[in-house]
PDB file with SEQRES, HELIX, SHEET and CRYST1 records, atoms N, CA, C and O in Angstrom:
SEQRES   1 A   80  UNK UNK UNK UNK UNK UNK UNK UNK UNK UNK UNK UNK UNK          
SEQRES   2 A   80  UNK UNK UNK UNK UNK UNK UNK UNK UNK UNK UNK UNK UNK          
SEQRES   3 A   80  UNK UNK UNK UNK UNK UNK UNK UNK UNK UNK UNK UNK UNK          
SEQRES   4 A   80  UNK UNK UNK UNK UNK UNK UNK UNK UNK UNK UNK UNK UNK          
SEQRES   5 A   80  UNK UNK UNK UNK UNK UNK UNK UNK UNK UNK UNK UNK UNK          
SEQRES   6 A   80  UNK UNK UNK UNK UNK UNK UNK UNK UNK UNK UNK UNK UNK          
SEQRES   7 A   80  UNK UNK                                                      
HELIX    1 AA1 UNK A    3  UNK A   18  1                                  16    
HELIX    2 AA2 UNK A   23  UNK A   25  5                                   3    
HELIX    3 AA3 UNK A   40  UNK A   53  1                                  14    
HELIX    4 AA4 UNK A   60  UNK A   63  1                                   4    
HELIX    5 AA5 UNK A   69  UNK A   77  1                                   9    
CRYST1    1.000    1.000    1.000  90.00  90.00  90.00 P 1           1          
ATOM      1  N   UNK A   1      56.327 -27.068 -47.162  1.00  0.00           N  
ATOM      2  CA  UNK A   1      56.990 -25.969 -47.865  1.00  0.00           C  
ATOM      3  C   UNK A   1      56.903 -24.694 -47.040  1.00  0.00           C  
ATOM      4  O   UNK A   1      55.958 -24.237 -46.397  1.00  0.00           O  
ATOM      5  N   UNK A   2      58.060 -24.269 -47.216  1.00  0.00           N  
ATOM      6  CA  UNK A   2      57.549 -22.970 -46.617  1.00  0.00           C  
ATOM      7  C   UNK A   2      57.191 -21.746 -47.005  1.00  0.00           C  
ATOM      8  O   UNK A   2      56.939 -21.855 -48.205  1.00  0.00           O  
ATOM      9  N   UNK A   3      57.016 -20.580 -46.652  1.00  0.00           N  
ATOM     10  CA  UNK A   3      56.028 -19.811 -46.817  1.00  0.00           C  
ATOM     11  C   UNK A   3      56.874 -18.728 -48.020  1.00  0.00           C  
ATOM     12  O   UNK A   3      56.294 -18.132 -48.928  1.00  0.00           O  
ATOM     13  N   UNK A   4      58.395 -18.677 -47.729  1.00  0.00           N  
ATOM     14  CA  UNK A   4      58.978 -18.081 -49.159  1.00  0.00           C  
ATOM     15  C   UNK A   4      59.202 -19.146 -50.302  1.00  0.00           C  
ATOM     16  O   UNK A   4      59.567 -18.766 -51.415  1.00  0.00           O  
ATOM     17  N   UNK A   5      58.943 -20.735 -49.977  1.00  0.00           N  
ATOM     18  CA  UNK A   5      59.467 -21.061 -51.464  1.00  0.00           C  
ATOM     19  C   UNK A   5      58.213 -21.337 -51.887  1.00  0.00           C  
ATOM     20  O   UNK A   5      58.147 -21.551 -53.098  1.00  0.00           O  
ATOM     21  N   UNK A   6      56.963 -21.418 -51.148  1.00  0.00           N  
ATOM     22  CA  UNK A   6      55.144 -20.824 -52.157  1.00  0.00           C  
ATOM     23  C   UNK A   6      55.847 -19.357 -52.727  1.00  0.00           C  
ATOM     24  O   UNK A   6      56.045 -19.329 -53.941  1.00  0.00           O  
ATOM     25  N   UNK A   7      56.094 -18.583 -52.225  1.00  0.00           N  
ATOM     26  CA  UNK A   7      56.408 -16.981 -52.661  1.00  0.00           C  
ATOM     27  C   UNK A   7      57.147 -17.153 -53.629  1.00  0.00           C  
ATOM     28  O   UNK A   7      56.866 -16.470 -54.613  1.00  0.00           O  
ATOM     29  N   UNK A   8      58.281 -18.047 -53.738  1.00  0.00           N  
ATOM     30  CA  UNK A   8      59.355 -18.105 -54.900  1.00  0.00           C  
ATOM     31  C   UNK A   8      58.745 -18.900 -56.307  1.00  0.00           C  
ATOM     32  O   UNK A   8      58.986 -18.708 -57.499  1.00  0.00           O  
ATOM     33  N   UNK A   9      58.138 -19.563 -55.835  1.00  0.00           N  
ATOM     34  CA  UNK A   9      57.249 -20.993 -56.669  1.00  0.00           C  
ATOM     35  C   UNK A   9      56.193 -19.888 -57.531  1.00  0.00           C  
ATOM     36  O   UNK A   9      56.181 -19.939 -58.761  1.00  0.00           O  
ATOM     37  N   UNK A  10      55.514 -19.121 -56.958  1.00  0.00           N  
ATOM     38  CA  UNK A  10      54.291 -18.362 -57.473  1.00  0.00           C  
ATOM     39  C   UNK A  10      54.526 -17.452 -58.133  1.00  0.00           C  
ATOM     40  O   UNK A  10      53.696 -17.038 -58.943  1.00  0.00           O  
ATOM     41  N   UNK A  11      56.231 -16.644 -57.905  1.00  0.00           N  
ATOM     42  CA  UNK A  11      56.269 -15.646 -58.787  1.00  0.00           C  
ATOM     43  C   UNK A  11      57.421 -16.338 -59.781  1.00  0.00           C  
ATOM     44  O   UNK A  11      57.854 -15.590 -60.657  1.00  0.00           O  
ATOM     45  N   UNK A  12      57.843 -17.406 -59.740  1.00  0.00           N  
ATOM     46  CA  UNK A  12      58.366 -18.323 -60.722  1.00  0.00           C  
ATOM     47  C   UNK A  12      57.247 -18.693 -61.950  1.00  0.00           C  
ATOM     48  O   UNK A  12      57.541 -18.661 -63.145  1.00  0.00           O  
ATOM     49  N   UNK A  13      56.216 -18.967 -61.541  1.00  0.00           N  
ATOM     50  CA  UNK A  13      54.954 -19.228 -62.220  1.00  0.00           C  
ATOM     51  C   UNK A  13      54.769 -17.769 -63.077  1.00  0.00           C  
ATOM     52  O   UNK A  13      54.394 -17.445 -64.204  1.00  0.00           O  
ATOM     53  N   UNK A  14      54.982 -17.474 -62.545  1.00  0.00           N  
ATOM     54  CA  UNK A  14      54.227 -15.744 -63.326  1.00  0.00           C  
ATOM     55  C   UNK A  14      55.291 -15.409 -64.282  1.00  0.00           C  
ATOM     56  O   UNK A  14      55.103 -14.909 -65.391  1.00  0.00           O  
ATOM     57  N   UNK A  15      56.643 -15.783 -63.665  1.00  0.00           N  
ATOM     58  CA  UNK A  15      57.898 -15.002 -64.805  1.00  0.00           C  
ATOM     59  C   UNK A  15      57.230 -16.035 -66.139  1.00  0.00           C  
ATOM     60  O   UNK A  15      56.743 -15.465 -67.115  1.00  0.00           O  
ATOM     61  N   UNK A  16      57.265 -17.798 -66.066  1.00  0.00           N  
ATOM     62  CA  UNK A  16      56.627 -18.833 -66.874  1.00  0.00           C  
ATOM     63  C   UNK A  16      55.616 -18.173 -67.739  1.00  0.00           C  
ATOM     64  O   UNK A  16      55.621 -18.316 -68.962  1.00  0.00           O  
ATOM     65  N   UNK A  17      54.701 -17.409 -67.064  1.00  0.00           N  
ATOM     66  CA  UNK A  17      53.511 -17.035 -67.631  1.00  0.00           C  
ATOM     67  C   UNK A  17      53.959 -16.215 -68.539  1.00  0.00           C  
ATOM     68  O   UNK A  17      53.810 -16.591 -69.702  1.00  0.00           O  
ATOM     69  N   UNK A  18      54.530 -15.073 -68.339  1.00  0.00           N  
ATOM     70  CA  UNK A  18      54.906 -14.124 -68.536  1.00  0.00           C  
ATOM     71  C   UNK A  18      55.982 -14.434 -70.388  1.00  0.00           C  
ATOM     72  O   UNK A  18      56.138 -13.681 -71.349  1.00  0.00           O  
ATOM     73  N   UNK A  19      56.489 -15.906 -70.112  1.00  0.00           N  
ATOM     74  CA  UNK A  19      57.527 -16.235 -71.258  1.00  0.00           C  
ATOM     75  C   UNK A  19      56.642 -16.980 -72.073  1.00  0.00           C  
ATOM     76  O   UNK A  19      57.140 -17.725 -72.918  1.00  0.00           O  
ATOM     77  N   UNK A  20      55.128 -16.886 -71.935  1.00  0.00           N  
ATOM     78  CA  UNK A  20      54.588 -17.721 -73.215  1.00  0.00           C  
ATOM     79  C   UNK A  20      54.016 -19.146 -72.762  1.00  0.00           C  
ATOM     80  O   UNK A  20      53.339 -19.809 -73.547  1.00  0.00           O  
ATOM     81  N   UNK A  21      54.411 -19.749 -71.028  1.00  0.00           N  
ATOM     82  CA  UNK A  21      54.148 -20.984 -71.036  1.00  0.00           C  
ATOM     83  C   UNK A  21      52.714 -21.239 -70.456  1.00  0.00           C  
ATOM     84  O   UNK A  21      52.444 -20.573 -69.456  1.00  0.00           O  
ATOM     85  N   UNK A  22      51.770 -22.077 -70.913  1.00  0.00           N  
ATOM     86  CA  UNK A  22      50.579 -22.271 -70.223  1.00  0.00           C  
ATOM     87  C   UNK A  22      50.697 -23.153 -68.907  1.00  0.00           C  
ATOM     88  O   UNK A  22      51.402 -24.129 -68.652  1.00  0.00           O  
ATOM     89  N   UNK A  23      49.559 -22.315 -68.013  1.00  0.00           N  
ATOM     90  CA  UNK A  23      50.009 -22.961 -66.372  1.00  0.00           C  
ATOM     91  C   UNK A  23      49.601 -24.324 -66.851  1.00  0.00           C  
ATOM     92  O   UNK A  23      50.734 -24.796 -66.757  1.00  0.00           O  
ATOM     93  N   UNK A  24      49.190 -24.901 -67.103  1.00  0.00           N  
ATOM     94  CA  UNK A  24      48.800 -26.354 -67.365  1.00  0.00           C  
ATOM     95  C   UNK A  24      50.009 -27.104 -67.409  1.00  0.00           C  
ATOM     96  O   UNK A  24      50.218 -28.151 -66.797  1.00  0.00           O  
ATOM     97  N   UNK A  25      51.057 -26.303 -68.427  1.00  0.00           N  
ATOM     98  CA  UNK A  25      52.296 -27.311 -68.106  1.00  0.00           C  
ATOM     99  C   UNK A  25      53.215 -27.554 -67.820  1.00  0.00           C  
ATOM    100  O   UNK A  25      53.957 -28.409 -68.305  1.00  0.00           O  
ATOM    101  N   UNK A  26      53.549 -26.213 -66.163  1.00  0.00           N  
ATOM    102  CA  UNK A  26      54.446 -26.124 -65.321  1.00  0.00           C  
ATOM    103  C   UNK A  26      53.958 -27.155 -64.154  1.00  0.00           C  
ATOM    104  O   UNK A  26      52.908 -27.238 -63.518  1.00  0.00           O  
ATOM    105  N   UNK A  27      55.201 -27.921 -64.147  1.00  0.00           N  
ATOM    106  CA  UNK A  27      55.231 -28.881 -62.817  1.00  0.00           C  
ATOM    107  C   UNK A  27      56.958 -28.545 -62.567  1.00  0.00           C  
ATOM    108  O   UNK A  27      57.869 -28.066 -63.242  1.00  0.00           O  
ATOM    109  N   UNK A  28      56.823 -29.001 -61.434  1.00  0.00           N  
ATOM    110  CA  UNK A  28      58.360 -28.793 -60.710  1.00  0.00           C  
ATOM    111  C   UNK A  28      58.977 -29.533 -61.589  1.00  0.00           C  
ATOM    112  O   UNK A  28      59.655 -28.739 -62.241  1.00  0.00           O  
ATOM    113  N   UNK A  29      59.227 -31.143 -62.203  1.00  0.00           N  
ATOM    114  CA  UNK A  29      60.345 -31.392 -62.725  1.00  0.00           C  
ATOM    115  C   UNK A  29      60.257 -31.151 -64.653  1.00  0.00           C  
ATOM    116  O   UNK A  29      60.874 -31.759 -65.527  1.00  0.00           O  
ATOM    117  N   UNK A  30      59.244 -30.035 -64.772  1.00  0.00           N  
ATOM    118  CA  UNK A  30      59.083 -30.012 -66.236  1.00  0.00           C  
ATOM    119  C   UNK A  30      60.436 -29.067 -66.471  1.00  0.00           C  
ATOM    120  O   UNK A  30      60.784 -28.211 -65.658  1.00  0.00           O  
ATOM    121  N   UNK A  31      61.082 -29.332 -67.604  1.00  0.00           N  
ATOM    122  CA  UNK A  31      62.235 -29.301 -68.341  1.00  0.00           C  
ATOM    123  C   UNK A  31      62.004 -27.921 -69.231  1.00  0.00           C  
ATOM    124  O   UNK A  31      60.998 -27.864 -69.938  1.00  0.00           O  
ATOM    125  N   UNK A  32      62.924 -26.821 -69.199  1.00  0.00           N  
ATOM    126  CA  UNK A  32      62.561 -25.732 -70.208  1.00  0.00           C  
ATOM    127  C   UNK A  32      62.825 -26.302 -71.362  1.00  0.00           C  
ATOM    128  O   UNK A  32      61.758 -26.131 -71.952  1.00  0.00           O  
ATOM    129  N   UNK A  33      63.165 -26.578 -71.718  1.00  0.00           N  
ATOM    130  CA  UNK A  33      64.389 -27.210 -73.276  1.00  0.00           C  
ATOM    131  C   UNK A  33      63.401 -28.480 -73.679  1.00  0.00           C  
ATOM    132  O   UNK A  33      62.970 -28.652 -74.819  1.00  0.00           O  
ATOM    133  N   UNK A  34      63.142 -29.264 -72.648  1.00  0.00           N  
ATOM    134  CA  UNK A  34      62.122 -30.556 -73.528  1.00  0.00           C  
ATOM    135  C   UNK A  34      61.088 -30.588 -73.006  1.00  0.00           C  
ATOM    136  O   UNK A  34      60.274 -31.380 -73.480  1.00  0.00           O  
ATOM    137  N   UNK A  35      60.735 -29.877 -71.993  1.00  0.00           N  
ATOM    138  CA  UNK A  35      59.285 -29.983 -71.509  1.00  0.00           C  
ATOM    139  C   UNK A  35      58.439 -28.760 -72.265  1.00  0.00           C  
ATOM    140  O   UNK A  35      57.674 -28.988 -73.202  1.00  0.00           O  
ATOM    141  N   UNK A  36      58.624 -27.755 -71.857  1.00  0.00           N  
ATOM    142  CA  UNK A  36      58.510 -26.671 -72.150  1.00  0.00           C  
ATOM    143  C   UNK A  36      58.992 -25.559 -73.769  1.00  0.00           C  
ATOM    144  O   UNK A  36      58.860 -24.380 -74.100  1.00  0.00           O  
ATOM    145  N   UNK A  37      59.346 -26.322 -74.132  1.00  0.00           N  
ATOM    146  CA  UNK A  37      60.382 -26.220 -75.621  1.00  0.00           C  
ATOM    147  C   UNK A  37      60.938 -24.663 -75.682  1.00  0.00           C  
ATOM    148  O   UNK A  37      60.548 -23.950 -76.607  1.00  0.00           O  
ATOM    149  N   UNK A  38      61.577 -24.300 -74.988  1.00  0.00           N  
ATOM    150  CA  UNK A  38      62.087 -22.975 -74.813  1.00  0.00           C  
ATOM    151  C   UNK A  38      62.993 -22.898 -75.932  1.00  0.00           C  
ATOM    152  O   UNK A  38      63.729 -23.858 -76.162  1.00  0.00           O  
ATOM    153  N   UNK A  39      63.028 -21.750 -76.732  1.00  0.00           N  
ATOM    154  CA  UNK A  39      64.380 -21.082 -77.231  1.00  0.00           C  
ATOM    155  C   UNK A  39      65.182 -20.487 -77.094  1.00  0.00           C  
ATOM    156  O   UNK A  39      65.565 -20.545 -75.926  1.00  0.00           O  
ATOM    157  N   UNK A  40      65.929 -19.646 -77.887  1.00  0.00           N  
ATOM    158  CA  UNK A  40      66.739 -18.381 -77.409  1.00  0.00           C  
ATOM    159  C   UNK A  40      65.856 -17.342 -77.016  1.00  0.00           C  
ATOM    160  O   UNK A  40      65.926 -16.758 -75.935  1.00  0.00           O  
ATOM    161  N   UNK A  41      65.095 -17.138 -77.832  1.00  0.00           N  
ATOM    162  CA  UNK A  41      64.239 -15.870 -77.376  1.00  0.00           C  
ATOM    163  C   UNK A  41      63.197 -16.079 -75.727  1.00  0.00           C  
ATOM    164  O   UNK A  41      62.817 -15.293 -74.860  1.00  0.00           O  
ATOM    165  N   UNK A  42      63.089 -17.240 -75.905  1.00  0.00           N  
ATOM    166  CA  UNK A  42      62.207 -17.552 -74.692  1.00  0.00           C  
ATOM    167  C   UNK A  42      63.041 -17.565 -73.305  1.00  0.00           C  
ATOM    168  O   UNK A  42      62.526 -17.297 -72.220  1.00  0.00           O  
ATOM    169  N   UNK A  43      64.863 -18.032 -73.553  1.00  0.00           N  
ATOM    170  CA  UNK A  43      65.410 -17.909 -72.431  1.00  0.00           C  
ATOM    171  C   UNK A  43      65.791 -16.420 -72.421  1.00  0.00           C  
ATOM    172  O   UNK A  43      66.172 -16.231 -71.265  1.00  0.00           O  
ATOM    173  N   UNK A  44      65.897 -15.185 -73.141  1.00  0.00           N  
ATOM    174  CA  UNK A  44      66.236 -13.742 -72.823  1.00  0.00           C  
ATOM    175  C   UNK A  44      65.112 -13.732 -72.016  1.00  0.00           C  
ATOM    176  O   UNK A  44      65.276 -13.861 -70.803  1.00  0.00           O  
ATOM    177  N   UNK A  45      63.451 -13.536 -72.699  1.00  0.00           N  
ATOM    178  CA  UNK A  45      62.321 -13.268 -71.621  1.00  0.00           C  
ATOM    179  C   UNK A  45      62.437 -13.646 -70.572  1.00  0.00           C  
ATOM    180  O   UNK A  45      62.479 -12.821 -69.659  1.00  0.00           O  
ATOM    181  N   UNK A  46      62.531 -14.988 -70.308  1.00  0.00           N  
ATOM    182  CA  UNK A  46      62.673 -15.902 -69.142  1.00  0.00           C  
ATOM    183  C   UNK A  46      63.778 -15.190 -68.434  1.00  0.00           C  
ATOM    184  O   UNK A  46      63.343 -14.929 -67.313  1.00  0.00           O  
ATOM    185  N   UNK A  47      64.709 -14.857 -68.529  1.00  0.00           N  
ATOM    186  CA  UNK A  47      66.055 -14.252 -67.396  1.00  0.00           C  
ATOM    187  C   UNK A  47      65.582 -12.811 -67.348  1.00  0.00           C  
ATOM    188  O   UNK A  47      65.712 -12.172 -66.304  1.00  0.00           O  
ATOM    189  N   UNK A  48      64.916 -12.149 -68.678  1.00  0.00           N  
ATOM    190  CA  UNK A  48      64.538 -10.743 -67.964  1.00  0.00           C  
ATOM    191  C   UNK A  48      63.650 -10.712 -67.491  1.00  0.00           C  
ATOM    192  O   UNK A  48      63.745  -9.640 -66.892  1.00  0.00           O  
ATOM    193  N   UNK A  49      62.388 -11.247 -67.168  1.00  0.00           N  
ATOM    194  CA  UNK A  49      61.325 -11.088 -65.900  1.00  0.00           C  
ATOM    195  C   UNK A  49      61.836 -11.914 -64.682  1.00  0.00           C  
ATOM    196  O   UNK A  49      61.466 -11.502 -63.583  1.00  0.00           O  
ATOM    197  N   UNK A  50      62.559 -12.917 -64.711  1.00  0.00           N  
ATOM    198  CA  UNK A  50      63.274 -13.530 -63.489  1.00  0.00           C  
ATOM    199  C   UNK A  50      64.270 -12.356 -62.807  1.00  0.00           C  
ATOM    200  O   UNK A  50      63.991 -12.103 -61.635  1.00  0.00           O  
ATOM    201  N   UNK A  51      65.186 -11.744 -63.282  1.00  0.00           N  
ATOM    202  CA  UNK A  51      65.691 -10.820 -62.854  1.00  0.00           C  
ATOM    203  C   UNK A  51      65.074  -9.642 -62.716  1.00  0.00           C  
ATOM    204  O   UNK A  51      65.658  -8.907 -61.921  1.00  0.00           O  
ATOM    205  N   UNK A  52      63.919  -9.102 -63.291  1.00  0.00           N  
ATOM    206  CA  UNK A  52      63.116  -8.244 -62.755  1.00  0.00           C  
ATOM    207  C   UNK A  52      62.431  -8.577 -61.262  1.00  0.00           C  
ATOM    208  O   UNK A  52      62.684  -7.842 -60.308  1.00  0.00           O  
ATOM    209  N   UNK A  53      61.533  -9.754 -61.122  1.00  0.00           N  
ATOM    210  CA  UNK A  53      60.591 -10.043 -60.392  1.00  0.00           C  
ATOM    211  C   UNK A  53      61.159 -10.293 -58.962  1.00  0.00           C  
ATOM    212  O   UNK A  53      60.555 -10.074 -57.912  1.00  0.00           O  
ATOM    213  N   UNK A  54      62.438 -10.796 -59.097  1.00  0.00           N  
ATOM    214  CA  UNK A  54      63.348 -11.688 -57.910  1.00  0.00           C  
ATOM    215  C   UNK A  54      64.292 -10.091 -57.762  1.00  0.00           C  
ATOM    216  O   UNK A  54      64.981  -9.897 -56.760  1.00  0.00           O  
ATOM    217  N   UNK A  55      64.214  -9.218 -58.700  1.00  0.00           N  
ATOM    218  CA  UNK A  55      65.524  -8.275 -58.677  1.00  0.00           C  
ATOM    219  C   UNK A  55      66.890  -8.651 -57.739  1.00  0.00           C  
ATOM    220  O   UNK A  55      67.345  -8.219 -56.679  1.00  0.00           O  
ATOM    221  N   UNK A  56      67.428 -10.050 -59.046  1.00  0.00           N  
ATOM    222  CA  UNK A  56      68.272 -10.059 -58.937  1.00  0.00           C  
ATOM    223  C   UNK A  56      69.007 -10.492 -60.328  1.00  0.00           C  
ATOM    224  O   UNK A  56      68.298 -10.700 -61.313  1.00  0.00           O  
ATOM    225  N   UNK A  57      70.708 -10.657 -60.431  1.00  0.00           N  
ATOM    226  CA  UNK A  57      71.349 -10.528 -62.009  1.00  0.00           C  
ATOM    227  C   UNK A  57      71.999 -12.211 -61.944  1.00  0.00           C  
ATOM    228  O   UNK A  57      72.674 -12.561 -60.976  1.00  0.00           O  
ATOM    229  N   UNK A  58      71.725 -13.066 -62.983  1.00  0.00           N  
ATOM    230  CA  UNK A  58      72.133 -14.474 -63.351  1.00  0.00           C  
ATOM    231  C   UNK A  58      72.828 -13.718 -64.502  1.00  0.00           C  
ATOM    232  O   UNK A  58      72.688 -12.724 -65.215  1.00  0.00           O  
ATOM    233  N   UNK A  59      73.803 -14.940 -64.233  1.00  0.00           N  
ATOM    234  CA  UNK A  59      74.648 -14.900 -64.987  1.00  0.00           C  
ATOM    235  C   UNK A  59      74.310 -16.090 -66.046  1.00  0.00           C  
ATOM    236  O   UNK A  59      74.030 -17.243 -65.719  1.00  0.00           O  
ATOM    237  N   UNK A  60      74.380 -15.653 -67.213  1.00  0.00           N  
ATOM    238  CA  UNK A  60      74.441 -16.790 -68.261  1.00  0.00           C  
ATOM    239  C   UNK A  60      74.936 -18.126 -68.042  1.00  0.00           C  
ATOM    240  O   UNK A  60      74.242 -18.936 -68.658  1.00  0.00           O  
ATOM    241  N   UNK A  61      76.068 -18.768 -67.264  1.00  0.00           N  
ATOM    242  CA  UNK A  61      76.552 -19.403 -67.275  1.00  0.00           C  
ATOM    243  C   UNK A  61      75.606 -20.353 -65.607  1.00  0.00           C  
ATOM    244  O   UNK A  61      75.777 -21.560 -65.437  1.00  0.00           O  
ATOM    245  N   UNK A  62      74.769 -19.563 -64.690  1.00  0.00           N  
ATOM    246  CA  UNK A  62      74.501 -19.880 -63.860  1.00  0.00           C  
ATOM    247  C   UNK A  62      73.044 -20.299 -64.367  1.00  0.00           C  
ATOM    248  O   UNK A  62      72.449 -21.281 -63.922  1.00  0.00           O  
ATOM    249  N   UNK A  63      72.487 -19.362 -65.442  1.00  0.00           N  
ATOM    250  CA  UNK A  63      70.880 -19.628 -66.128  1.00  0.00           C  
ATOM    251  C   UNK A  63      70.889 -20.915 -66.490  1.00  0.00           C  
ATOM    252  O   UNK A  63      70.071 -21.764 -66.137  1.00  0.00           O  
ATOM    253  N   UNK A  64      72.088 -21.110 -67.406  1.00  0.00           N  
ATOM    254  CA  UNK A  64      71.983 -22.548 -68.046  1.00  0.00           C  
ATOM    255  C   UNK A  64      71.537 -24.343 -67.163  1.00  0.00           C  
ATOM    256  O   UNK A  64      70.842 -25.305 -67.489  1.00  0.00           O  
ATOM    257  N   UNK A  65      72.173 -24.084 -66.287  1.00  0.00           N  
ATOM    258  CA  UNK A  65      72.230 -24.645 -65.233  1.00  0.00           C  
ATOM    259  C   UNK A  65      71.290 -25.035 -64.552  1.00  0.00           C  
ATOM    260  O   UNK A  65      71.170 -26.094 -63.937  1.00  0.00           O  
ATOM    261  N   UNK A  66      70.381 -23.912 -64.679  1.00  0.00           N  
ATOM    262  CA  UNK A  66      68.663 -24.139 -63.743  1.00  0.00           C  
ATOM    263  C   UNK A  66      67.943 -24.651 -65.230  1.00  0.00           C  
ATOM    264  O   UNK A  66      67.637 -23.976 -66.212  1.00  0.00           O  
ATOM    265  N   UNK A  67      67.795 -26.239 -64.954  1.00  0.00           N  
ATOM    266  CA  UNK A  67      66.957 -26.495 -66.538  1.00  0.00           C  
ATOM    267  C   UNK A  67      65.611 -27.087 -66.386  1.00  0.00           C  
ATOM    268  O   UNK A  67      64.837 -27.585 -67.204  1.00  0.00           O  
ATOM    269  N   UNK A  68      65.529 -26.830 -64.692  1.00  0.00           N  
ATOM    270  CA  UNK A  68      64.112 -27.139 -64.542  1.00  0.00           C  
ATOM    271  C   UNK A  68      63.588 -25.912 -63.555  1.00  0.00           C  
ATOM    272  O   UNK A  68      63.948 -24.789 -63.200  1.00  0.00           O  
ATOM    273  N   UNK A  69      62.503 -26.855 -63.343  1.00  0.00           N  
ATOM    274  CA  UNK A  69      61.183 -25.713 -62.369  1.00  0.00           C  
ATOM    275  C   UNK A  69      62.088 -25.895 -61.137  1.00  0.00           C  
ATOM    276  O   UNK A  69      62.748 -24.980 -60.644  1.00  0.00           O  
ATOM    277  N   UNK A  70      62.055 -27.249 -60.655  1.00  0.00           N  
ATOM    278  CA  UNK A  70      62.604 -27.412 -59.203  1.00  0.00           C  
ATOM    279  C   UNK A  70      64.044 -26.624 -59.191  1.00  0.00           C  
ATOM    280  O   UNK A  70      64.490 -25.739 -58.462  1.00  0.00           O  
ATOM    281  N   UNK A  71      64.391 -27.088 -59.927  1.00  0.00           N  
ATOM    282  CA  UNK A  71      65.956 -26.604 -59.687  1.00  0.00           C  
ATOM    283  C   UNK A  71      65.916 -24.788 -59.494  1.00  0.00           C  
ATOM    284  O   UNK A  71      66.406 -24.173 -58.547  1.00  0.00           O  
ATOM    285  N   UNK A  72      65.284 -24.270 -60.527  1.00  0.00           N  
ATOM    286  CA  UNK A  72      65.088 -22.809 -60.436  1.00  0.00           C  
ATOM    287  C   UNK A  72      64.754 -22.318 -59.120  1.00  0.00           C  
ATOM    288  O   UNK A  72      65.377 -21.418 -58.557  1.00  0.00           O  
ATOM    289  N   UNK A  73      63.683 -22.974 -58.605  1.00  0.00           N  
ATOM    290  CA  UNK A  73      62.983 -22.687 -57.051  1.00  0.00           C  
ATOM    291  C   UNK A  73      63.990 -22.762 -55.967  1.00  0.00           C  
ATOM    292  O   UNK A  73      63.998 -22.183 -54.881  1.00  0.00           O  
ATOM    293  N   UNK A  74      64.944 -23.697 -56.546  1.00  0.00           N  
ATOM    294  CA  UNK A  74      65.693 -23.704 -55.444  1.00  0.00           C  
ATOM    295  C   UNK A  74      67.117 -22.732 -55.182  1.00  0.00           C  
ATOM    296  O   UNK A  74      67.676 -22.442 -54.124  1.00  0.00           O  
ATOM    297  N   UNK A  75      67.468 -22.344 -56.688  1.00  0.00           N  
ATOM    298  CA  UNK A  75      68.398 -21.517 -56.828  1.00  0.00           C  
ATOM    299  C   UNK A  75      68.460 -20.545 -56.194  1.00  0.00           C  
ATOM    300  O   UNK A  75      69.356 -19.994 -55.555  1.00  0.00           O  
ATOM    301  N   UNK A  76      66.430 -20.144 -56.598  1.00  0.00           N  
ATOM    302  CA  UNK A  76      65.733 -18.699 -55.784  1.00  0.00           C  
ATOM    303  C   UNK A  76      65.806 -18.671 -54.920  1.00  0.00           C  
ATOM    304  O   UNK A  76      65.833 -17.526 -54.469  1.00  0.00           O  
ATOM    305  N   UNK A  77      65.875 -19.451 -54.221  1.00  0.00           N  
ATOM    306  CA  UNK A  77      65.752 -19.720 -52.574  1.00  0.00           C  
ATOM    307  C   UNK A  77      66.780 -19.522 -51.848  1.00  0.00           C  
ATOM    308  O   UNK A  77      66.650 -19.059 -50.715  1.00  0.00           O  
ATOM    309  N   UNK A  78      68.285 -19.911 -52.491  1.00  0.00           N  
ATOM    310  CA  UNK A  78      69.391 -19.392 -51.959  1.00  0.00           C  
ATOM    311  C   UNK A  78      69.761 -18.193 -52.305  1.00  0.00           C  
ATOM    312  O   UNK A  78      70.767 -17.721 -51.775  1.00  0.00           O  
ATOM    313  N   UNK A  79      68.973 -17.384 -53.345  1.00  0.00           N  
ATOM    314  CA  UNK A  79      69.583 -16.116 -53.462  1.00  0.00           C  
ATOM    315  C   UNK A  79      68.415 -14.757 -52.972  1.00  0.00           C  
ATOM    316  O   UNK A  79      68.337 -13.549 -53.195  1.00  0.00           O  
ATOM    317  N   UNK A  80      67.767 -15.598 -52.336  1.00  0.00           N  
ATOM    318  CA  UNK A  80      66.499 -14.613 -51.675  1.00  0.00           C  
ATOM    319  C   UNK A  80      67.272 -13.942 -50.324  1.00  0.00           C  
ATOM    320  O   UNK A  80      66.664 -13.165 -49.588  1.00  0.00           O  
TER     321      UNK A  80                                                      
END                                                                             
C-alpha cells in the first residue's frame, strides 16, 4: 500500500469514527447499509466529515455508489 492510501484509509477510519461506528467493525469489505447499519442520518454525518476531512464535495448520486470501505478508499484515492 502506499503511503497516501494508509493516509486515505486512516482518515476514512476517523470520518467512521466520527459517524458512530466502532473501530472493531471497520474492515475494507464491511458494507455501510448491512455491515455497518447506516441510515439517513448516519449517511449526512458520514458525507459531512468525508467532505470536511478530504475537503472535497460528493455528490449524492456519487456517495451512493461507495457502499463499502474499499470502494470509498479508492474513490479517495482518485480524487486526492
Amino acid at each position: 500500500k502506499t503511503m497516501e492510501e494508509k493516509k486515505i484509509r486512516r482518515n476514512l477510519y476517523r470520518v467512521l469514527r466520527k459517524t458512530g461506528v466502532p473501530k472493531r467493525n471497520i474492515k475494507p469489505d464491511s458494507t455501510y447499509n448491512s455491515d455497518l447499519q447506516f441510515d439517513a442520518t448516519d449517511w449526512s454525518v458520514f458525507a459531512y466529515f468525508l467532505e470536511g476531512i478530504f475537503n472535497i464535495s460528493i455528490k449524492d448520486e456519487e456517495l451512493v455508489k461507495l457502499d463499502n470501505v474499499e470502494k470509498t478508499v479508492q474513490y479517495l484515492g482518485k480524487t486526492a
